[in-house]
DSSP file (Angstrom, degrees, kcal/mol; ACC not computed):
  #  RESIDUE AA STRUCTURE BP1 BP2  ACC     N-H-->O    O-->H-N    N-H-->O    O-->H-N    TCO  KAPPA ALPHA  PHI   PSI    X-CA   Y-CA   Z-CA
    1    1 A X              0   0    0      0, 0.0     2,-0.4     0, 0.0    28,-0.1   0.000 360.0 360.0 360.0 155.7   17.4    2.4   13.6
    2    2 A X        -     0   0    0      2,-0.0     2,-0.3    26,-0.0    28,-0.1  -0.962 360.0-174.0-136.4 156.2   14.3    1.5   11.5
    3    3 A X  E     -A   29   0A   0     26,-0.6    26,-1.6    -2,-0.4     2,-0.2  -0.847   2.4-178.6-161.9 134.4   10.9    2.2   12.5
    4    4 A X  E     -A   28   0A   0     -2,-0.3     2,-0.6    24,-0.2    24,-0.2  -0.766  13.6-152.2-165.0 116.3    7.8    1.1   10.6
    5    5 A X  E     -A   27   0A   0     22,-1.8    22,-0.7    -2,-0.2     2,-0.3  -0.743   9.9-152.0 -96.5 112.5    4.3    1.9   11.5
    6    6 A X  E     -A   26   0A   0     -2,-0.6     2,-0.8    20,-0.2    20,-0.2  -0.644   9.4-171.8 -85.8 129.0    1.3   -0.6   10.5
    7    7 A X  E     +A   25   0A   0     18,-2.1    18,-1.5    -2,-0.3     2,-0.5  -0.647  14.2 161.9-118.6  87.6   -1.9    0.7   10.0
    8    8 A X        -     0   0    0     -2,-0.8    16,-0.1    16,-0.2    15,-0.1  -0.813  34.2-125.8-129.7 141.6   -4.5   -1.8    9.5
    9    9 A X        -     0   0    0     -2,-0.5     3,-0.1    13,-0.4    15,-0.1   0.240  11.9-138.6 -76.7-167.6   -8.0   -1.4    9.8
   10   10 A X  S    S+     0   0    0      1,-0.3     2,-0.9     2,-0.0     3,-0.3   0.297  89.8  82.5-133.0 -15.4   -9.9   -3.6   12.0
   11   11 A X        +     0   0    0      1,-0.2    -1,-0.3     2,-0.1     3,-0.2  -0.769  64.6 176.0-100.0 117.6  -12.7   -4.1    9.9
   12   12 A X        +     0   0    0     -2,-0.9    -1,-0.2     1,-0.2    -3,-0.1   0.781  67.1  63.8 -59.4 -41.8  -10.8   -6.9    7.9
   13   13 A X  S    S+     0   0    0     -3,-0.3     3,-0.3     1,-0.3     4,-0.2   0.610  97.1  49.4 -91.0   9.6  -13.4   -7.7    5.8
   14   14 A X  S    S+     0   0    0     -3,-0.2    -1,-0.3     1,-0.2    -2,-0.2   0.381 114.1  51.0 -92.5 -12.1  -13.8   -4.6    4.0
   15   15 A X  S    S+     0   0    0      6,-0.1     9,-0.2     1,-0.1    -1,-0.2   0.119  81.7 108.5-115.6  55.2  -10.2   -4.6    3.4
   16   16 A X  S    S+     0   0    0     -3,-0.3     2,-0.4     1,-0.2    -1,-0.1   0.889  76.4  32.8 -86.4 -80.7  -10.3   -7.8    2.2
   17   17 A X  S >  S-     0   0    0     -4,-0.2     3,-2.4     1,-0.1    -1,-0.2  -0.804 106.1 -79.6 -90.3 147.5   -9.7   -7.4   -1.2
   18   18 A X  T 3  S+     0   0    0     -2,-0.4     3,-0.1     1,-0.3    -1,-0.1   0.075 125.9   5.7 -46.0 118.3   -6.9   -4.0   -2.8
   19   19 A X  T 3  S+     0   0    0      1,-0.2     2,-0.6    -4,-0.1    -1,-0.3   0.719  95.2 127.3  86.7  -3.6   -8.8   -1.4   -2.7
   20   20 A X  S <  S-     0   0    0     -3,-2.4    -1,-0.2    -6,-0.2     2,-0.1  -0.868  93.7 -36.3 -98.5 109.1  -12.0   -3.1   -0.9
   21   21 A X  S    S-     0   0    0     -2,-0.6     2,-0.5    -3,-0.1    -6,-0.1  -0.481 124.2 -16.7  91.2-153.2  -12.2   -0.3    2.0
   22   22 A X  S    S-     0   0    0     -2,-0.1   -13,-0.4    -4,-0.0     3,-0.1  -0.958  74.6-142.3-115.6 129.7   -9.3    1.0    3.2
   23   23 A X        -     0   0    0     -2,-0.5    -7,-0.1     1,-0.1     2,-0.1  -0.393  42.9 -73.5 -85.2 176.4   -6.5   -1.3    2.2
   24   24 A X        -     0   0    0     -9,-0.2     2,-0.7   -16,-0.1   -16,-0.2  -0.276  45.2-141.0 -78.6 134.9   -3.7   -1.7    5.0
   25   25 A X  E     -A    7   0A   0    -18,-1.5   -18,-2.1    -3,-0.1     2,-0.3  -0.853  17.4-176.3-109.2 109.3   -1.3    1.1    5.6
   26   26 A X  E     -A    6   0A   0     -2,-0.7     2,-0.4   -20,-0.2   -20,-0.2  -0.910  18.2-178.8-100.2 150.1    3.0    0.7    6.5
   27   27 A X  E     +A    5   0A   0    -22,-0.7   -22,-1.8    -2,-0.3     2,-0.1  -0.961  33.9  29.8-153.6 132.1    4.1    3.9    7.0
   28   28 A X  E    S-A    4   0A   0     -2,-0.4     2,-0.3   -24,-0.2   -24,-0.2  -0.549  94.6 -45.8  99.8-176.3    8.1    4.7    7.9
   29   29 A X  E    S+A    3   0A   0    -26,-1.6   -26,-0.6    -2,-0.1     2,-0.2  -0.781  88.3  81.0-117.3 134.5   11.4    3.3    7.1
   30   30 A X  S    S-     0   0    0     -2,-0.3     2,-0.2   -28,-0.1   -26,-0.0  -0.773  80.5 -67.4 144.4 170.3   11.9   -0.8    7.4
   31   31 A X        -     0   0    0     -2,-0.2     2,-0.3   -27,-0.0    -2,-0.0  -0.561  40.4-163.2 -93.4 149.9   11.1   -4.3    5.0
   32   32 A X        -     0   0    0     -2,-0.2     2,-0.4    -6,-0.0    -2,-0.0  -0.932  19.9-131.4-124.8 144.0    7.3   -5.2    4.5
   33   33 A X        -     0   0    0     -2,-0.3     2,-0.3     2,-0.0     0, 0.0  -0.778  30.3-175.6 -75.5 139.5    6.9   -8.6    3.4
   34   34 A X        -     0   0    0     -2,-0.4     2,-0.6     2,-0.0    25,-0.0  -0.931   7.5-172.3-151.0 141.9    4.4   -8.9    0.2
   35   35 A X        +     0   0    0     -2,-0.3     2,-0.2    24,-0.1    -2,-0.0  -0.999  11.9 158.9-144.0 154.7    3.1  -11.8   -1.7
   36   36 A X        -     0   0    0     -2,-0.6     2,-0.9     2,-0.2    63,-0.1  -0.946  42.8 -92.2-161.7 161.6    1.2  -11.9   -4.6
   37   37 A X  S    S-     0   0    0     -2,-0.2    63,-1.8    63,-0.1     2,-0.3  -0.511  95.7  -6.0 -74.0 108.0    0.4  -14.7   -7.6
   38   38 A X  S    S-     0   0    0     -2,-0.9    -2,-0.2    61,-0.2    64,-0.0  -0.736 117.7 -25.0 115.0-173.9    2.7  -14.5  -10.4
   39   39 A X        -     0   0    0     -2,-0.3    60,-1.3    59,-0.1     2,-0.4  -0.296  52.6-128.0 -54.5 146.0    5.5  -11.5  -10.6
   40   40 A X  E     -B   98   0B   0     58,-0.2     2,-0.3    59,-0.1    58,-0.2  -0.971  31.1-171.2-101.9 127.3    5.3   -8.1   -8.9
   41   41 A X  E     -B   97   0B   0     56,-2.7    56,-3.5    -2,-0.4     2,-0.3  -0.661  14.3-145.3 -97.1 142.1    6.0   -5.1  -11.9
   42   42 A X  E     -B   96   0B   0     -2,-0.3     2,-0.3    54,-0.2    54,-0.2  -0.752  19.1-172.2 -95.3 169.1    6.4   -1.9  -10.7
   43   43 A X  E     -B   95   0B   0     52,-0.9    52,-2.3    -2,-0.3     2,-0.3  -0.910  10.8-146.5-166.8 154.2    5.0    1.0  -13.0
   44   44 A X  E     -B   94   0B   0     -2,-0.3     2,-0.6    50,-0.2    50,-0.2  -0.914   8.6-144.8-116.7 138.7    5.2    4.8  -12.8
   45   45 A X  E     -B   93   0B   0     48,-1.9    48,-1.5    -2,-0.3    47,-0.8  -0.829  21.3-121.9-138.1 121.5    2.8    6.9  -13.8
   46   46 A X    >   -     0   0    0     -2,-0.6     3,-2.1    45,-0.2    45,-0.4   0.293  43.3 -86.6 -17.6 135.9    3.9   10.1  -15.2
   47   47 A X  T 3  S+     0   0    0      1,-0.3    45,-0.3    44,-0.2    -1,-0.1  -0.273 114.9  15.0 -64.1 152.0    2.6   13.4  -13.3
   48   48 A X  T 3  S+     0   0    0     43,-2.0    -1,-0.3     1,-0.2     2,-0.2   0.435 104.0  94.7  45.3   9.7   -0.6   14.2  -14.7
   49   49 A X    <   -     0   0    0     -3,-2.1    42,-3.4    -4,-0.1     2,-0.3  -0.548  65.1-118.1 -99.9-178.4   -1.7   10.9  -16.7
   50   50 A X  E     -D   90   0C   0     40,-0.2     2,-0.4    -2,-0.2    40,-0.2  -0.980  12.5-156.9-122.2 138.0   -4.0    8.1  -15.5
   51   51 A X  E     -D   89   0C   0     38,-1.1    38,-2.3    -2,-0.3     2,-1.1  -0.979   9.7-151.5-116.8 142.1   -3.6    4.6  -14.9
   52   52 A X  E     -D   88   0C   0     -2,-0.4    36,-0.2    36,-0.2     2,-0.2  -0.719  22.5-169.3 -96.4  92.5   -6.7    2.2  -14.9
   53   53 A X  E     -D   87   0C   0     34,-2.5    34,-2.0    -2,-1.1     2,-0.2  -0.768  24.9-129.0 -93.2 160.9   -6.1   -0.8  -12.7
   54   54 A X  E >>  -D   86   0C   0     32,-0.2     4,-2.4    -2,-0.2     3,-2.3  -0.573  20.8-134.0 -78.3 140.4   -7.9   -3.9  -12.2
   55   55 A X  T 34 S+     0   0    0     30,-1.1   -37,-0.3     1,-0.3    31,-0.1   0.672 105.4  54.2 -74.7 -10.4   -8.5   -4.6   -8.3
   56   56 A X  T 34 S+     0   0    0     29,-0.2    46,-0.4     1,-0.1    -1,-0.3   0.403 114.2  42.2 -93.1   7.2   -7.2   -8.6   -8.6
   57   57 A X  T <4 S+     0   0    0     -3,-2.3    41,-2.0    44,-0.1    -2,-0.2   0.561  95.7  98.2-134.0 -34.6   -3.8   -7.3  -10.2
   58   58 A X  E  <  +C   97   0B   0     -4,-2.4   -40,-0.2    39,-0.2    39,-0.2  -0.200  34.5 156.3 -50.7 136.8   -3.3   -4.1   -7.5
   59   59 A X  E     -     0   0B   0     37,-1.4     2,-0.2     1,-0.5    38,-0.1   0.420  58.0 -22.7-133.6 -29.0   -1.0   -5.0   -4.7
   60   60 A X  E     -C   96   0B   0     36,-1.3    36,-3.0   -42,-0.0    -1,-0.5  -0.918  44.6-168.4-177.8 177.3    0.5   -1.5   -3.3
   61   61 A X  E     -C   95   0B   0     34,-0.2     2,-0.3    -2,-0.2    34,-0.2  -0.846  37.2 -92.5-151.0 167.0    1.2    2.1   -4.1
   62   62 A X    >   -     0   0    0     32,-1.5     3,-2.3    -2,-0.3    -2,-0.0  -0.654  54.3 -91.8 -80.5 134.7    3.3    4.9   -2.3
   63   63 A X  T 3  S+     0   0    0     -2,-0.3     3,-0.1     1,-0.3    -1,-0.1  -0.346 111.9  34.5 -50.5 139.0    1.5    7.2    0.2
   64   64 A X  T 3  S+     0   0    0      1,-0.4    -1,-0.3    29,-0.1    29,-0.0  -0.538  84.5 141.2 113.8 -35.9    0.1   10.2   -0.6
   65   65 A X    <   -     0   0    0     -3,-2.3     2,-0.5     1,-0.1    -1,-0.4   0.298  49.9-130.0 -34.3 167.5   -1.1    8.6   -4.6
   66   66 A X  E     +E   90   0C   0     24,-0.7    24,-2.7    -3,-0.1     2,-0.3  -0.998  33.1 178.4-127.9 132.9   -4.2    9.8   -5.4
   67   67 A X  E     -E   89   0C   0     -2,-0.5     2,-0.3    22,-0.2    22,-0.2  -0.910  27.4-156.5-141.7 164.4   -6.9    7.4   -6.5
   68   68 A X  E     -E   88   0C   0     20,-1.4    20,-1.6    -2,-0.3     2,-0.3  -0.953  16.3-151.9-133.2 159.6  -10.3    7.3   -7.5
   69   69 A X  E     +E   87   0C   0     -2,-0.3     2,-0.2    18,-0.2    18,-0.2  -0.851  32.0 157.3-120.4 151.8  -12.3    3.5   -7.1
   70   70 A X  E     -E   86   0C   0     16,-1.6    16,-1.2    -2,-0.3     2,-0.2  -0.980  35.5-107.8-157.8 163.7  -15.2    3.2   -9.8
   71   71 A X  E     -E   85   0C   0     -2,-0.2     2,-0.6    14,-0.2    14,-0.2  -0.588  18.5-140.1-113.6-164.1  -16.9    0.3  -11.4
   72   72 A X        -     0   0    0     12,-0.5    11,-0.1    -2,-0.2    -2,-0.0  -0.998  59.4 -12.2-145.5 134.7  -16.9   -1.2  -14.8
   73   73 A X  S    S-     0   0    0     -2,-0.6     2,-0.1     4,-0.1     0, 0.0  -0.198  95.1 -58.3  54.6-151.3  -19.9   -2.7  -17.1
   74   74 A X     >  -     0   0    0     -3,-0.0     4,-2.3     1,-0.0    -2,-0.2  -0.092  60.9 -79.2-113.4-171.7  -23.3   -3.2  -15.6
   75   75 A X  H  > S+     0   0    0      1,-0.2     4,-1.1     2,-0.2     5,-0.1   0.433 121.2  55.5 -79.1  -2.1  -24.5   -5.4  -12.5
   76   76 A X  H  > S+     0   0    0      2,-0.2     4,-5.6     3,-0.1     5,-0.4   0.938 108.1  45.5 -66.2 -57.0  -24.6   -8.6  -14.1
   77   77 A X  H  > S+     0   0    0      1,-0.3     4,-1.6     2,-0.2     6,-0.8   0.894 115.3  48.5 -58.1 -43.4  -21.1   -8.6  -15.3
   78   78 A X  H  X S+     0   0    0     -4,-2.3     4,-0.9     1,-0.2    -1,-0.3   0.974 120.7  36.4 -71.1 -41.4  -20.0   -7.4  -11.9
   79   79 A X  H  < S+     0   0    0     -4,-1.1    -2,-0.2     2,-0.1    -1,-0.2   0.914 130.9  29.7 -52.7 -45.8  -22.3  -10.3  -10.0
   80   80 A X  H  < S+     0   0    0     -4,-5.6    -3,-0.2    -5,-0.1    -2,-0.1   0.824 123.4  51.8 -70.6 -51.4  -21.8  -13.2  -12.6
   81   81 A X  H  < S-     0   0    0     -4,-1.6    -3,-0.2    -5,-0.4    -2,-0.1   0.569  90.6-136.4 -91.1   4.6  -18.5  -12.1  -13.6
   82   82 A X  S  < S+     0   0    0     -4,-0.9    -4,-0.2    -5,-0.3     2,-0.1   0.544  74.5  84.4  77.5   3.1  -16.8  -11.7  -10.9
   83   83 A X        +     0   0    0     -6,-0.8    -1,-0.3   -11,-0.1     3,-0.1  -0.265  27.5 123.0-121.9-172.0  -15.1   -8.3  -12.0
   84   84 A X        +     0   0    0      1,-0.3   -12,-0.5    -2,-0.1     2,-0.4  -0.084  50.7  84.5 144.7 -57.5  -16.4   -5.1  -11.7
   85   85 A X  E     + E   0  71C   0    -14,-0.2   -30,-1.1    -7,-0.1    -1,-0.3  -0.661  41.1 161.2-101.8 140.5  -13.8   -2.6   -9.5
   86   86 A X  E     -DE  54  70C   0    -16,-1.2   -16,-1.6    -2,-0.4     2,-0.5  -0.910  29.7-125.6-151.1 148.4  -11.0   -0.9  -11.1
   87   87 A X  E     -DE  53  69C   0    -34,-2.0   -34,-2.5    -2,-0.3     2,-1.3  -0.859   1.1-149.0-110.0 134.1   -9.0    2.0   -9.9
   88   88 A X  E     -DE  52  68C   0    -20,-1.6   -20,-1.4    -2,-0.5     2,-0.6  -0.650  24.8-173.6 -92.2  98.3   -8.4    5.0  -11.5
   89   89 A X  E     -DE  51  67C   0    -38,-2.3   -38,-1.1    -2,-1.3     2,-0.3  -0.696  11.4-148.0-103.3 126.1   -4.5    6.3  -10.1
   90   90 A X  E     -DE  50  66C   0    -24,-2.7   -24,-0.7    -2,-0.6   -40,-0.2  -0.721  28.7 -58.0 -98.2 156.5   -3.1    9.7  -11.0
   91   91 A X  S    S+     0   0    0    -42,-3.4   -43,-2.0   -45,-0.4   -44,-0.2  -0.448 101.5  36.2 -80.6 157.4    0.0   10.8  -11.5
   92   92 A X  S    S+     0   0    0    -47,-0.8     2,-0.4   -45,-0.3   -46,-0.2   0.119  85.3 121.2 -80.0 149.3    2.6   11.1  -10.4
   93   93 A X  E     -B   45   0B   0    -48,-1.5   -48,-1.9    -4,-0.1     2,-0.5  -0.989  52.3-129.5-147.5 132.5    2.5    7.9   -8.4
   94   94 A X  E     -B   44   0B   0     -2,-0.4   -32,-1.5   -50,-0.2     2,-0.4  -0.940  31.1-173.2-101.4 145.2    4.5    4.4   -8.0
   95   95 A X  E     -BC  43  61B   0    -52,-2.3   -52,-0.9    -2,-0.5     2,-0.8  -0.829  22.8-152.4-106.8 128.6    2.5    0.9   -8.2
   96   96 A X  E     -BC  42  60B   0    -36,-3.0   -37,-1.4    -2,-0.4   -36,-1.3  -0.904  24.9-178.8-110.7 131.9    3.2   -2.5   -7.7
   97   97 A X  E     -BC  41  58B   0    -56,-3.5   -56,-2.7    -2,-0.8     2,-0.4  -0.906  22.1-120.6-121.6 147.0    0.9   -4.8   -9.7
   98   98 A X  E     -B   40   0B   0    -41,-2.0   -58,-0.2    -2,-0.4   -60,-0.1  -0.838  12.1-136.1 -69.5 120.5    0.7   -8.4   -9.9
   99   99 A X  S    S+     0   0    0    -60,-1.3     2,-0.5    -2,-0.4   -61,-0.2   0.782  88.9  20.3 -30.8 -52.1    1.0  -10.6  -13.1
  100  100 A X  S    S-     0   0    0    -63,-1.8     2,-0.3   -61,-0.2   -63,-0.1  -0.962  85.8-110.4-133.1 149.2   -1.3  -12.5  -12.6
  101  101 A X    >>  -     0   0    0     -2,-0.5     3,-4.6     1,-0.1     4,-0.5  -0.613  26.1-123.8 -98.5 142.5   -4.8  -12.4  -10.4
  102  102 A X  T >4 S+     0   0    0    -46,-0.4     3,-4.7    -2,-0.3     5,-0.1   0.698 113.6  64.8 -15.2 -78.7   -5.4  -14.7   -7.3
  103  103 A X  T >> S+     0   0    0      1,-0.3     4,-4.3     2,-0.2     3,-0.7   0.556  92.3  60.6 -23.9 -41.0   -8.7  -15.9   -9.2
  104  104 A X  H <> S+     0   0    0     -3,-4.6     4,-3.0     1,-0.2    -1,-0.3   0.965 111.9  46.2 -52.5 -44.4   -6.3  -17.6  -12.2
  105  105 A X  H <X S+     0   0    0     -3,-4.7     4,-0.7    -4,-0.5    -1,-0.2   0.608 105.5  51.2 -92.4  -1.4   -5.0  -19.6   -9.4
  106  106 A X  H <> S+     0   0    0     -3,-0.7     4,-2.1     2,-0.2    -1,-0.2   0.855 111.2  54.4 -78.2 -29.9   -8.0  -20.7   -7.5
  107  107 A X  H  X S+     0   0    0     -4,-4.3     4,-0.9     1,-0.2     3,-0.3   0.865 104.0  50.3 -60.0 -31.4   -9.2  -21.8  -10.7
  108  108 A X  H  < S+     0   0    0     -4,-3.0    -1,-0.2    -5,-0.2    -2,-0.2   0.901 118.6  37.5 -60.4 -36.8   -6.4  -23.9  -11.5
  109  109 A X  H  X S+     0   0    0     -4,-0.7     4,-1.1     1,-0.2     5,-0.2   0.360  95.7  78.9-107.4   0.2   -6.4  -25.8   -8.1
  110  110 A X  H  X>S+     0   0    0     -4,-2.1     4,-2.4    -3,-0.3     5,-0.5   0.883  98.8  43.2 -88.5 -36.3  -10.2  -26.2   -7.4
  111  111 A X  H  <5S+     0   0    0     -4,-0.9    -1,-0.2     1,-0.2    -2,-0.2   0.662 113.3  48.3 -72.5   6.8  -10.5  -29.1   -9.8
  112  112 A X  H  45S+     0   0    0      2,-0.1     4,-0.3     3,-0.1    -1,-0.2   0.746 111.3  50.2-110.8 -13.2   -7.7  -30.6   -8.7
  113  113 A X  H >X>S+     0   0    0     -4,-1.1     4,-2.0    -3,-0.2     3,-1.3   0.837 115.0  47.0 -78.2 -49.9   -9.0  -30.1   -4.7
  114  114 A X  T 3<5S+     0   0    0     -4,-2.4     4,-0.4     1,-0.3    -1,-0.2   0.879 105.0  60.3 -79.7 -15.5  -12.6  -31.7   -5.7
  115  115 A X  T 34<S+     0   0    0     -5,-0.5    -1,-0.3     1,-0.2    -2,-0.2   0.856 117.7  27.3 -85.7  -8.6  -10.8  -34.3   -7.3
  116  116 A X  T <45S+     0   0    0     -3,-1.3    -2,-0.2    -4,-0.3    -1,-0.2   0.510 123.9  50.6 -95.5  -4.0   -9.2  -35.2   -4.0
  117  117 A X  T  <5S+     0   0    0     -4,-2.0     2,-1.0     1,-0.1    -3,-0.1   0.419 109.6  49.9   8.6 -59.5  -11.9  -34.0   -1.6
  118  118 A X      <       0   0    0     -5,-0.8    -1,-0.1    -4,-0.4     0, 0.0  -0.814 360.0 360.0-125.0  95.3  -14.5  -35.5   -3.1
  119  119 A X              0   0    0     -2,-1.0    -1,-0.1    -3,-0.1    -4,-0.0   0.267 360.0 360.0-130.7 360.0  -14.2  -39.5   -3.9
């Protein structure tokens, strides 16, 4: 029998974006469906190193990782630039990361939206 327990917070919109909040929990034995843009890699990181992800490329980790969330350059970069959040995950831990982040793909398809949108 397979059993899988969803944990997901009810305030959505701080878990909105990985890592925004508390991101959404599966817990237990059974398939989770996943999407993301581009491939999903898996990565290990060795007990006792660190790995620095970006918060567009994070997609899940195994309970129990240990992370720290921090931010990266000043308040411009993070207002203007749309960046900003990265997480700092110790080891040992496994990750699934995305190839590529959401953002690459709004950008590709928002000119092509206002160019049918908007006549």
């Amino acid at each position: 029998m397979r059993t899988l327990k969803a944990n997901i917070p009810l305030d959505k919109e701080a878990s909105r974006d990985a890592l925004g909040g508390q991101p959404p929990a599966f817990v237990g034995r059974g398939g989770v469906w996943v999407t993301a843009f581009g491939a999903i890699g898996e990565v290990q990181v060795p007990p006792g190193e660190t790995a620095i992800v970006d918060n567009f490329h994070f997609v899940a980790m195994e309970e129990g990782a240990s992370y720290t969330l921090r931010t990266v350059g000043g308040l411009k970069s993070t207002l203007f630039g749309g960046e900003g959040l990265v997480a700092e995950i110790r080891g040992p831990a496994r990750l699934w990361l995305q190839t590529r982040p959401i953002v690459s793909l709004v950008d590709t398809l928002l000119p092509l939206l206002k160019r049918h949108l908007i006549k």
